[in-house]
TORSETOR-536471 format. One record per residue (C-alpha): residue in three letters; y, x negated, z. Coordinates in Angstrom, 1 decimal, decimal comma. Each point is the difference from the previous one (the first is absolute). Example, Ala and Ser with C-alpha at 12.3 -4.5 7.8 and 13.67 -1.06 7.14 Angstrom:
BEGIN
r->ALA | c2->-4,5 | c1->-12,3 | c3->7,8
r->SER | c2->3,4 | c1->-1,4 | c3->-0,7
! end
This chain:
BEGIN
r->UNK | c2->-23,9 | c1->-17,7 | c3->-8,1
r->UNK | c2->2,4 | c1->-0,1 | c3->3,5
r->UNK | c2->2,8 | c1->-1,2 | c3->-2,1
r->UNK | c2->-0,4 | c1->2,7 | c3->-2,5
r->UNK | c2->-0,1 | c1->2,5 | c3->2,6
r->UNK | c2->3,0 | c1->-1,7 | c3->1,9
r->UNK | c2->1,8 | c1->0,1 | c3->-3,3
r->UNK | c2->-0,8 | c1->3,8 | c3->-0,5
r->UNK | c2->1,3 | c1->0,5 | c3->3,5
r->UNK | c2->3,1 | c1->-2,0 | c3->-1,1
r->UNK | c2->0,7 | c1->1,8 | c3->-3,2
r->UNK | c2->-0,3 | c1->3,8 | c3->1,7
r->UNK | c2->2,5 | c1->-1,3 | c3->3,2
r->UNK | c2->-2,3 | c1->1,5 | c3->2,0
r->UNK | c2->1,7 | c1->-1,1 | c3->2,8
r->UNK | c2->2,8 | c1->2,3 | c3->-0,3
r->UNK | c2->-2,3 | c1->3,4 | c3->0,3
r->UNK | c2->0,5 | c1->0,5 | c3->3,5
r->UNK | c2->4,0 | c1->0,5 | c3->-0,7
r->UNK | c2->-1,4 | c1->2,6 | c3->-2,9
r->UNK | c2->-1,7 | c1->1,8 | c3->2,8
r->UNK | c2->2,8 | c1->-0,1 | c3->2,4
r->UNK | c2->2,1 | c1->1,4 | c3->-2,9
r->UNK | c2->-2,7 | c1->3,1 | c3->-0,5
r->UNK | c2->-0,4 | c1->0,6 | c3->3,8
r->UNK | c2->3,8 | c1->0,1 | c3->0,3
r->UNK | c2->0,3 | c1->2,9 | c3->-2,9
r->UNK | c2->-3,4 | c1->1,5 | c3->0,8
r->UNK | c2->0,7 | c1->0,7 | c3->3,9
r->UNK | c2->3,7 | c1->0,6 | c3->-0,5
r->UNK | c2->-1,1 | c1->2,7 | c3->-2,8
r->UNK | c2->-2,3 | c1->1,4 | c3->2,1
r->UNK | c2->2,5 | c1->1,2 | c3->2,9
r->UNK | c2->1,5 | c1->3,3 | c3->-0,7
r->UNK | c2->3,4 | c1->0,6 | c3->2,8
r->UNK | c2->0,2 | c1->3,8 | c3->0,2
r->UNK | c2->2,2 | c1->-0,5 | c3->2,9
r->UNK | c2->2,4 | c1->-2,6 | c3->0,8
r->UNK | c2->-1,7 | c1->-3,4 | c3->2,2
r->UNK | c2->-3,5 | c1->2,5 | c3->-0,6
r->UNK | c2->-2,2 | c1->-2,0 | c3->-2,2
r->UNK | c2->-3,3 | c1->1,4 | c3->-0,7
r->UNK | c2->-2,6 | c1->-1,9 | c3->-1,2
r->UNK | c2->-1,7 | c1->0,2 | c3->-3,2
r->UNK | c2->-1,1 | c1->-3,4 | c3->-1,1
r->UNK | c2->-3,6 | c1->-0,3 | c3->-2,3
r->UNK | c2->-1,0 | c1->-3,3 | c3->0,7
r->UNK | c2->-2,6 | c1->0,6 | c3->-2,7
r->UNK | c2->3,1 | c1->0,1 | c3->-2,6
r->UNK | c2->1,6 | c1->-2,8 | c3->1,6
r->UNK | c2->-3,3 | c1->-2,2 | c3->-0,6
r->UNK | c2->-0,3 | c1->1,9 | c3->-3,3
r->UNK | c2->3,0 | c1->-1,4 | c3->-1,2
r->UNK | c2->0,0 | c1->-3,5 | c3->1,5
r->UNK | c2->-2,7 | c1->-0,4 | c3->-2,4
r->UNK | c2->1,5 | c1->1,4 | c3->-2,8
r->UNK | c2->3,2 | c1->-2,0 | c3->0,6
r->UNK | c2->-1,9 | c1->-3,3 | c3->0,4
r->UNK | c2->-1,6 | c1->0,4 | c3->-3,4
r->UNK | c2->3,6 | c1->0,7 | c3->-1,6
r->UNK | c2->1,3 | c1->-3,3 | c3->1,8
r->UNK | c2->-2,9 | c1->-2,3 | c3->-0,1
r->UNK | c2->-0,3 | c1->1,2 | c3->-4,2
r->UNK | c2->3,9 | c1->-0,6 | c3->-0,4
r->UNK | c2->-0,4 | c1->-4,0 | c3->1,5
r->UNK | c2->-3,1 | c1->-0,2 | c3->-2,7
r->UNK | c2->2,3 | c1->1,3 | c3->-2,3
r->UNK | c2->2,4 | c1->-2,5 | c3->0,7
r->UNK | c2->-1,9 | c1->-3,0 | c3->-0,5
r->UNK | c2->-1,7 | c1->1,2 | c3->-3,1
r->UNK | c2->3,9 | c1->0,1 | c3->-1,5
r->UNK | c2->1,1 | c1->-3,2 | c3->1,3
r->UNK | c2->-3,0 | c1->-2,3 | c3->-1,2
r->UNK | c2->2,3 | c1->-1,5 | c3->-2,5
r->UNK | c2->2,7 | c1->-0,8 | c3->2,5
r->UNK | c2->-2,7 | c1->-1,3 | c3->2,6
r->UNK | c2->-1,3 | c1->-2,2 | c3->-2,9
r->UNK | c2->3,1 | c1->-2,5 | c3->-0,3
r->UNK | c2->1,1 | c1->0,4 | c3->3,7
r->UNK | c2->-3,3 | c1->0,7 | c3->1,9
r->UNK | c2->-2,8 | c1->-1,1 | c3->-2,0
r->UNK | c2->-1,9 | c1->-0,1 | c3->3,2
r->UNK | c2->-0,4 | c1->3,8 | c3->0,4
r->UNK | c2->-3,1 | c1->2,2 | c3->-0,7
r->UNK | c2->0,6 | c1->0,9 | c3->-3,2
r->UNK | c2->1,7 | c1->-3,1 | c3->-1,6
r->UNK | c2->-2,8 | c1->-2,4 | c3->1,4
r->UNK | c2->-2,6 | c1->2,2 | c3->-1,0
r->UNK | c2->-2,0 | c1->1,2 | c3->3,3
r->UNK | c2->0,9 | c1->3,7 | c3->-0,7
r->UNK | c2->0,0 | c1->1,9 | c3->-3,8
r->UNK | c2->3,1 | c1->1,5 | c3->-0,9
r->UNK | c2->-1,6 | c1->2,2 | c3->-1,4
r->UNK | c2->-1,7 | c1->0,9 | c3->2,9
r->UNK | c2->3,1 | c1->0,5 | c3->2,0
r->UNK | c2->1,3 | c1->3,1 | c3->-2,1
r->UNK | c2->-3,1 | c1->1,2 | c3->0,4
r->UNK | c2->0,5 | c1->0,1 | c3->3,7
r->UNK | c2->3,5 | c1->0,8 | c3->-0,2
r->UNK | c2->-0,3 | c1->2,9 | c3->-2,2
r->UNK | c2->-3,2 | c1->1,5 | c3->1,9
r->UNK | c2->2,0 | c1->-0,3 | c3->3,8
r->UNK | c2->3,3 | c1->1,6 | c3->-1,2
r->UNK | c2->-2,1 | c1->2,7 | c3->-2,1
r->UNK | c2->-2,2 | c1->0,9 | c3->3,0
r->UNK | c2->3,2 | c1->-0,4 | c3->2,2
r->UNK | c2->1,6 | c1->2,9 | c3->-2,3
r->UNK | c2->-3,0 | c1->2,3 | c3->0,0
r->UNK | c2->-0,4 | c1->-0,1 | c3->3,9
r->UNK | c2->3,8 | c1->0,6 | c3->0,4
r->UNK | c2->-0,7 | c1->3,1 | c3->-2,7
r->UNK | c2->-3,1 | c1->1,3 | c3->1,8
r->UNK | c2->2,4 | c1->0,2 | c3->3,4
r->UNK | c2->2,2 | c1->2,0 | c3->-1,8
r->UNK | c2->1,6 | c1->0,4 | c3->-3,4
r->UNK | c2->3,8 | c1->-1,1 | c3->0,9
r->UNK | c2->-1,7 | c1->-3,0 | c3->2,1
r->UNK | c2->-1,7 | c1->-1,2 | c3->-3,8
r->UNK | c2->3,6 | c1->0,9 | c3->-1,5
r->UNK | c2->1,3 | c1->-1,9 | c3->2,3
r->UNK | c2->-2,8 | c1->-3,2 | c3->-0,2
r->UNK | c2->1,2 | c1->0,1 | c3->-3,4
r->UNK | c2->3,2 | c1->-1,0 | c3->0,5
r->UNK | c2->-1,4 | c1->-2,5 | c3->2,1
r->UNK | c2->-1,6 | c1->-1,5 | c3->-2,8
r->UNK | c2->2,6 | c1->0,1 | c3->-2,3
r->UNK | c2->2,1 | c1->-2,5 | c3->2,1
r->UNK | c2->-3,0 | c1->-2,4 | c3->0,7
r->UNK | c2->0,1 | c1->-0,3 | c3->-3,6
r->UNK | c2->3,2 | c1->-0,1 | c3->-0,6
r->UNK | c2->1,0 | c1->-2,6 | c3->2,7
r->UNK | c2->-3,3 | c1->-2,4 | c3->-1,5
r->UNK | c2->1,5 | c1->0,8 | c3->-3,4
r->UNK | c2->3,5 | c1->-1,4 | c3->1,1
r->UNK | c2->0,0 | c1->-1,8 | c3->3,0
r->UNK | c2->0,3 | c1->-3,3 | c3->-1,6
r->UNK | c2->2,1 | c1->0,5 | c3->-2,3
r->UNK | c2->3,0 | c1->2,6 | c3->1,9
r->UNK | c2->0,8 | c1->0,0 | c3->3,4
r->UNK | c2->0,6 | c1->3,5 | c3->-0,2
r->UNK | c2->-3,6 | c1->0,1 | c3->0,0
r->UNK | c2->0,1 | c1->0,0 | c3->3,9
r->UNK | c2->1,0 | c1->3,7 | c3->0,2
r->UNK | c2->-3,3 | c1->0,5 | c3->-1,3
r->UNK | c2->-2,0 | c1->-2,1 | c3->2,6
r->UNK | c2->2,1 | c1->1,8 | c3->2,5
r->UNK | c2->-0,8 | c1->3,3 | c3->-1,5
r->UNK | c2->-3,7 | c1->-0,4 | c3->-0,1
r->UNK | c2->0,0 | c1->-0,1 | c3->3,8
r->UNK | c2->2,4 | c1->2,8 | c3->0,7
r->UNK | c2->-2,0 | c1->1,9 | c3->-2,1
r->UNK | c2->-3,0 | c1->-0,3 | c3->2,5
r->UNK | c2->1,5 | c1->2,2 | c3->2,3
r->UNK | c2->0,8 | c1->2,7 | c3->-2,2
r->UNK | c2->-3,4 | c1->-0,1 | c3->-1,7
r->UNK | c2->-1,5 | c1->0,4 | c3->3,7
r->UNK | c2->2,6 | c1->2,7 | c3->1,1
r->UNK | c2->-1,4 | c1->2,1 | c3->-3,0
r->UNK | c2->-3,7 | c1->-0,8 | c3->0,8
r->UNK | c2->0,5 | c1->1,5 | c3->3,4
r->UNK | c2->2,0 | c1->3,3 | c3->-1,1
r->UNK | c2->0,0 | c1->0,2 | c3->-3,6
r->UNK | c2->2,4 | c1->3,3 | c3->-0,2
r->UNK | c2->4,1 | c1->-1,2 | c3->-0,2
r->UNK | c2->1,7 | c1->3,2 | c3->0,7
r->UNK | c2->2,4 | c1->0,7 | c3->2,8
r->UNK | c2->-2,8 | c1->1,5 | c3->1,8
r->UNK | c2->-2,3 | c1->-3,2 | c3->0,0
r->UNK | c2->2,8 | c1->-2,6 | c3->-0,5
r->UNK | c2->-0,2 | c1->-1,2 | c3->4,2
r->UNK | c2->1,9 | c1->-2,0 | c3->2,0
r->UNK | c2->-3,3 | c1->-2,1 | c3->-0,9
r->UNK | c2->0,8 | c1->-0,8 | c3->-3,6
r->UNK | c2->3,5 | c1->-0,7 | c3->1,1
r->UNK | c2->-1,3 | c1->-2,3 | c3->2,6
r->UNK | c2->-2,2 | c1->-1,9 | c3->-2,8
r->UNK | c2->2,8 | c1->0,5 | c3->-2,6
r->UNK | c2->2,2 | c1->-2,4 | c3->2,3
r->UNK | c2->-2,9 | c1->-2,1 | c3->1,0
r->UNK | c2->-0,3 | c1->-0,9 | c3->-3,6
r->UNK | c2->3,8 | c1->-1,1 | c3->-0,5
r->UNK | c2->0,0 | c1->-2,0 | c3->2,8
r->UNK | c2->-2,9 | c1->-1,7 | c3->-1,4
r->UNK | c2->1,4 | c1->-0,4 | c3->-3,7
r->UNK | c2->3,1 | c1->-1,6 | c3->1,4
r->UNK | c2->-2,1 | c1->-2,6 | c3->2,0
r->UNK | c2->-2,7 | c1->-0,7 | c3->-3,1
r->UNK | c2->3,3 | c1->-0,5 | c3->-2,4
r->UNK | c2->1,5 | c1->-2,1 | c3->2,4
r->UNK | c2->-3,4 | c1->-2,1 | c3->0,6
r->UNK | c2->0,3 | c1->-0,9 | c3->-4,0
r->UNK | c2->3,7 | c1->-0,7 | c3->0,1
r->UNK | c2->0,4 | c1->-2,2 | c3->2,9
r->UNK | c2->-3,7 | c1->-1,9 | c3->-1,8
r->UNK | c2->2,1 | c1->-0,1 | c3->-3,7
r->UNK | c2->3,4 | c1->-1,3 | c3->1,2
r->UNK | c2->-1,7 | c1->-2,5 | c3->2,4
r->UNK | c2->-2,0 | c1->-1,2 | c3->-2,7
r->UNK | c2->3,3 | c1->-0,9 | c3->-2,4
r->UNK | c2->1,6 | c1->-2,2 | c3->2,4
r->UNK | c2->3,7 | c1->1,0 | c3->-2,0
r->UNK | c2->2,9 | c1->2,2 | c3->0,4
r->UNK | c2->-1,5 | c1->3,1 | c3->-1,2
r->UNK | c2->-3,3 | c1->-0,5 | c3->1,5
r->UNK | c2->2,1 | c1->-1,1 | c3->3,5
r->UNK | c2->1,7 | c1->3,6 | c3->-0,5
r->UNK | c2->-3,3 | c1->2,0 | c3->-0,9
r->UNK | c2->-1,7 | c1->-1,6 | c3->3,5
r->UNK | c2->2,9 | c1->1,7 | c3->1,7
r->UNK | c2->-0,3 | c1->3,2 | c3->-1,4
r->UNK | c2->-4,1 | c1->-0,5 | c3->0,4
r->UNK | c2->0,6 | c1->-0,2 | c3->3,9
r->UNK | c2->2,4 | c1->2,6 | c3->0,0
r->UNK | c2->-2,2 | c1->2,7 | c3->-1,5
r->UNK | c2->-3,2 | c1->-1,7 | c3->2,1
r->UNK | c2->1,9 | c1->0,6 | c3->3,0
r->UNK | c2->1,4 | c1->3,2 | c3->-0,7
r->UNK | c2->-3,1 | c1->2,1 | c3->1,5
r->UNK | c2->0,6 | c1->-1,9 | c3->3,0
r->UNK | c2->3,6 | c1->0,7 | c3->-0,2
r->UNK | c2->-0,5 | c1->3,7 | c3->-0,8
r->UNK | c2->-2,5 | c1->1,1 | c3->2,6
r->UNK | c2->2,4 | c1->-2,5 | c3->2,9
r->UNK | c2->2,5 | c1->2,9 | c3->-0,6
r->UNK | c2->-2,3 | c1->2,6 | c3->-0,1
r->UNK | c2->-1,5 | c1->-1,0 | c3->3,4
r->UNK | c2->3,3 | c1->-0,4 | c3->1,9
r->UNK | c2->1,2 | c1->3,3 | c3->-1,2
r->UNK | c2->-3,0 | c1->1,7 | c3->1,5
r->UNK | c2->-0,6 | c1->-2,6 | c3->2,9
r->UNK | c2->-0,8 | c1->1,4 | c3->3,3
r->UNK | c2->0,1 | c1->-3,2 | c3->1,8
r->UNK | c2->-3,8 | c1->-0,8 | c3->-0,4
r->UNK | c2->-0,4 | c1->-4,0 | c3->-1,1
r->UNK | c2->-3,3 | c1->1,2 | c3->-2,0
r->UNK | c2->2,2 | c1->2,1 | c3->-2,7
r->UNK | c2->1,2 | c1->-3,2 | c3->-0,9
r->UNK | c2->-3,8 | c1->-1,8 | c3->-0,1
r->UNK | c2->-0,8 | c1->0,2 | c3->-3,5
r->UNK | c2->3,8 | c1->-1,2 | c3->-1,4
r->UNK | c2->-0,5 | c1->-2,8 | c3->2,9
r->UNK | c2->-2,9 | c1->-0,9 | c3->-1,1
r->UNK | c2->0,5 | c1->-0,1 | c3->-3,8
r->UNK | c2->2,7 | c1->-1,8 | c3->0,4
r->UNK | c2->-0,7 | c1->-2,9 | c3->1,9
r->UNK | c2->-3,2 | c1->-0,2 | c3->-2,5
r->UNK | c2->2,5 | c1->0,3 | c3->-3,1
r->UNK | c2->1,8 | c1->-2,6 | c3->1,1
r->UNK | c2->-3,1 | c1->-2,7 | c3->0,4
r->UNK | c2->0,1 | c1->0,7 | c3->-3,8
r->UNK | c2->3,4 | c1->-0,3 | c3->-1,0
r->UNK | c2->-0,1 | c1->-3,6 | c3->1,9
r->UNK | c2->-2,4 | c1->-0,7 | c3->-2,4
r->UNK | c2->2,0 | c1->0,4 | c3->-2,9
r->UNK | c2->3,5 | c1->-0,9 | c3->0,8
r->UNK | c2->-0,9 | c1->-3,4 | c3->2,2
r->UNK | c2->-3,1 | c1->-1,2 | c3->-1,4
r->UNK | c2->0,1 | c1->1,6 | c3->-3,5
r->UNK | c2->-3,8 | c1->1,2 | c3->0,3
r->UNK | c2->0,1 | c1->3,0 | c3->-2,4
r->UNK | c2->-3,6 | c1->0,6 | c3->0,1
r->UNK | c2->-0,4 | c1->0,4 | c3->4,0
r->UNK | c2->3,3 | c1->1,9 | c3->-0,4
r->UNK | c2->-2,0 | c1->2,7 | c3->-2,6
r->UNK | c2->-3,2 | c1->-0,1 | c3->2,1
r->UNK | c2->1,7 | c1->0,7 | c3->3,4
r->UNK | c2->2,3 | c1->2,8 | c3->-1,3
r->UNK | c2->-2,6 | c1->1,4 | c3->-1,6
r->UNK | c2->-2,5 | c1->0,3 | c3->3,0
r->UNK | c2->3,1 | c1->1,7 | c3->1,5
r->UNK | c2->0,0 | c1->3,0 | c3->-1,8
r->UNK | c2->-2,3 | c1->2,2 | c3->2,2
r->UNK | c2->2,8 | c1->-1,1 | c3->2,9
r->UNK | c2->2,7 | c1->1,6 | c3->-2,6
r->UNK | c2->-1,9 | c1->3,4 | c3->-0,1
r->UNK | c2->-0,5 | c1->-0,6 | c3->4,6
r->UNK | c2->3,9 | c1->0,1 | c3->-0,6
r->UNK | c2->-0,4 | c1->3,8 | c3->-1,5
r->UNK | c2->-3,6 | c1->0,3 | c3->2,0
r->UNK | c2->0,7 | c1->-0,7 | c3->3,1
r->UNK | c2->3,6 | c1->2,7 | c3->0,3
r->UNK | c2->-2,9 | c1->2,6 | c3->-1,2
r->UNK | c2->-2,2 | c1->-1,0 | c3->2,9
r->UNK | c2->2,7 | c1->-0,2 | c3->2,4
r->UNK | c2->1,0 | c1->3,6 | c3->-0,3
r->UNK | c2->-3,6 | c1->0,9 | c3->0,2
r->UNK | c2->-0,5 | c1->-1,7 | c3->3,0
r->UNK | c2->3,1 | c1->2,3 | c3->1,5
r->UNK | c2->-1,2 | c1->3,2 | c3->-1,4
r->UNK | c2->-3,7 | c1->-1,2 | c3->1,2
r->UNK | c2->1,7 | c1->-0,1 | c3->3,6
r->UNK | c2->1,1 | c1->3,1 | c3->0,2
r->UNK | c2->-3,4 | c1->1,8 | c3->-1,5
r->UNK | c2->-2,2 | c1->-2,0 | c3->1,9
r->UNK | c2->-2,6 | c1->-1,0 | c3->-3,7
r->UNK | c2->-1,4 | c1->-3,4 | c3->-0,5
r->UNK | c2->1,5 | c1->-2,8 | c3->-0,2
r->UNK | c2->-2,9 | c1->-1,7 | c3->-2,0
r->UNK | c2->1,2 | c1->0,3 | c3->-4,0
r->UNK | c2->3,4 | c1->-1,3 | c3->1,5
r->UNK | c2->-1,0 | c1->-2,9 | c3->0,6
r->UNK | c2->-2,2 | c1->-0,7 | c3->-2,8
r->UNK | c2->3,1 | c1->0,3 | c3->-1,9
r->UNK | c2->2,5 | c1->-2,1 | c3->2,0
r->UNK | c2->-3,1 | c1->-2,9 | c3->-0,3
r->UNK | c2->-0,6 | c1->0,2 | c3->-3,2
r->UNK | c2->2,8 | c1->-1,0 | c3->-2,1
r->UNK | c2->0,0 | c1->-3,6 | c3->2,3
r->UNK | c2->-4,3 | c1->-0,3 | c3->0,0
r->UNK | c2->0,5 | c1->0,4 | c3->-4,3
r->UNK | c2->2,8 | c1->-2,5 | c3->-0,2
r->UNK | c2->-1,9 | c1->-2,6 | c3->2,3
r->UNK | c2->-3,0 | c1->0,5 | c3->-2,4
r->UNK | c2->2,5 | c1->-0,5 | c3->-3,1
r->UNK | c2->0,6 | c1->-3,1 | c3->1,7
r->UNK | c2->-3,7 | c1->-0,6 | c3->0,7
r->UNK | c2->-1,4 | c1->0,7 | c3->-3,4
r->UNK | c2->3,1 | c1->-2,7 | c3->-1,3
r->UNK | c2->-2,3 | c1->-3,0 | c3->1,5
r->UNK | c2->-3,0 | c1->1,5 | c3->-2,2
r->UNK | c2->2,5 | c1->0,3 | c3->-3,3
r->UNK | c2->3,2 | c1->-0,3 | c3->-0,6
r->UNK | c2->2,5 | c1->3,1 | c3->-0,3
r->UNK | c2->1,9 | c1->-0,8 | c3->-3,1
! end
């Protein structure tokens, strides 16, 4: 019974939730602060919807790794016999089941928020599917992995303020919009640098450079960013620092010792340290805006700690399960 629940652990990647959640609090929050006036945030966050929708986005990602191995049985079968399906300890049958069920009652919460958040789910879905359909047979099919976790933030934006007029469409949504290509370019570049590492050839040497490019490129990005508005505080430049000199642990990994899988695992638990990078410029102009009003301080901080608390228990839940 332990290893069948150890497998089913396995086969959802539910170590990987916490970056889901990180991905939902960065939209959700960021969605939820309307600027009427220049540096004047108000707050408007519903941490019910947040919660709401780190449920419904865990169903959608947990059913989409089902999904994944139901599709993949016959490939596991001649390479990895030793899996849960090939060797027998869980049904196949079973696991579409569960696959199905999660991503169906991930849609319906995403349409109960609000009717362009199921739209959205939908879309969701539609590259979960299409990226289990493909992704060993085109590498093209990587654009839909990355997809599938851009689309998070969207999904969540929508949850929080359904309407997208010019009235409702805040520097929130704008906030979460970039958020989510920062974290596209850093999933697709995850998959690249894993693919061309794993060739060992010409083309795959040249994929692993383009992999590290576009996985360093929110690093890159927000570096600029940061040293256009830089005010000669060291803590504007925490969360690149810090992602950074974690990154690189991981990229060691791969280029000396050759250790895809650790690679995957550690990048992965670095996602909510990707969405810090967007978090933590949100919190910092809080925190000045905060100064001059004389509110609390207290959801300010329970931002700027989350993002590193949810990639430490990524990291955490790896020991239980592997990632990938």
């Amino acid at each position: 019974m332990k290893q069948r629940i150890i497998d089913l652990l396995a086969m959802s990647r539910f170590a990987n939730l916490p970056t889901v959640w990180s991905n939902v609090l960065l939209a959700g929050v960021a969605t939820g602060t309307i600027v009427r006036v220049l540096n004047e945030p108000i707050f408007a966050i519903s941490w019910e919807k947040i919660a709401f929708m780190c449920v419904a986005m865990s169903c959608l990602y947990l059913g989409g790794c089902f999904l994944n191995d139901w599709h993949d049985v016959d490939f596991d079968q001649e390479t990895r016999p030793d899996r849960p399906i090939p060797s027998g300890r869980w049904q196949r049958r079973t696991i579409f089941i569960l696959a199905i069920s999660l991503m169906w009652l991930g849609a319906a919460l995403s349409f109960y928020a609000s009717i362009t958040a199921g739209l959205c789910s939908l879309a969701l879905i539609a590259c979960i599917i299409l990226y289990t359909k493909f992704h060993k047979i085109h590498k093209g099919s990587l654009v839909f992995m990355a997809s599938s976790r851009l689309l998070v933030y969207p999904t969540t934006s929508l949850a929080i303020i359904p309407q997208i007029d010019a009235y409702y469409f805040t520097t929130g949504h704008i906030i979460a919009i970039w958020g989510a290509i920062l974290m596209g370019l850093y999933i697709f570049g995850i998959s690249l640098s894993a693919t061309g590492e794993s060739k060992r050839t010409s083309q795959g040497n040249s994929l692993l450079i383009f992999g590290l490019i576009f996985l360093t490129l929110p690093i890159a990005i927000s570096s600029i960013q940061e040293a256009a508005f830089w005010d000669d505080q060291l803590l504007d430049f925490l969360p690149v620092l810090a992602l950074g000199i974690l990154l690189a642990t991981a990229i060691y990994q791969l280029i000396t010792k050759h250790d895809i899988g650790t690679f995957v695992s550690r990048s992965l638990a670095l996602i909510p340290m990707v969405d810090f990078l967007t978090l933590g410029s949100i919190a910092l102009a809080w925190m000045a805006s905060i100064e001059r009003t004389g509110e609390q301080t207290q959801e300010v901080w329970i931002l700027m700690l989350a993002c590193p608390i949810l990639s430490l228990g990524a990291w955490a839940l790896q020991k239980i399960a592997p990632a990938t």
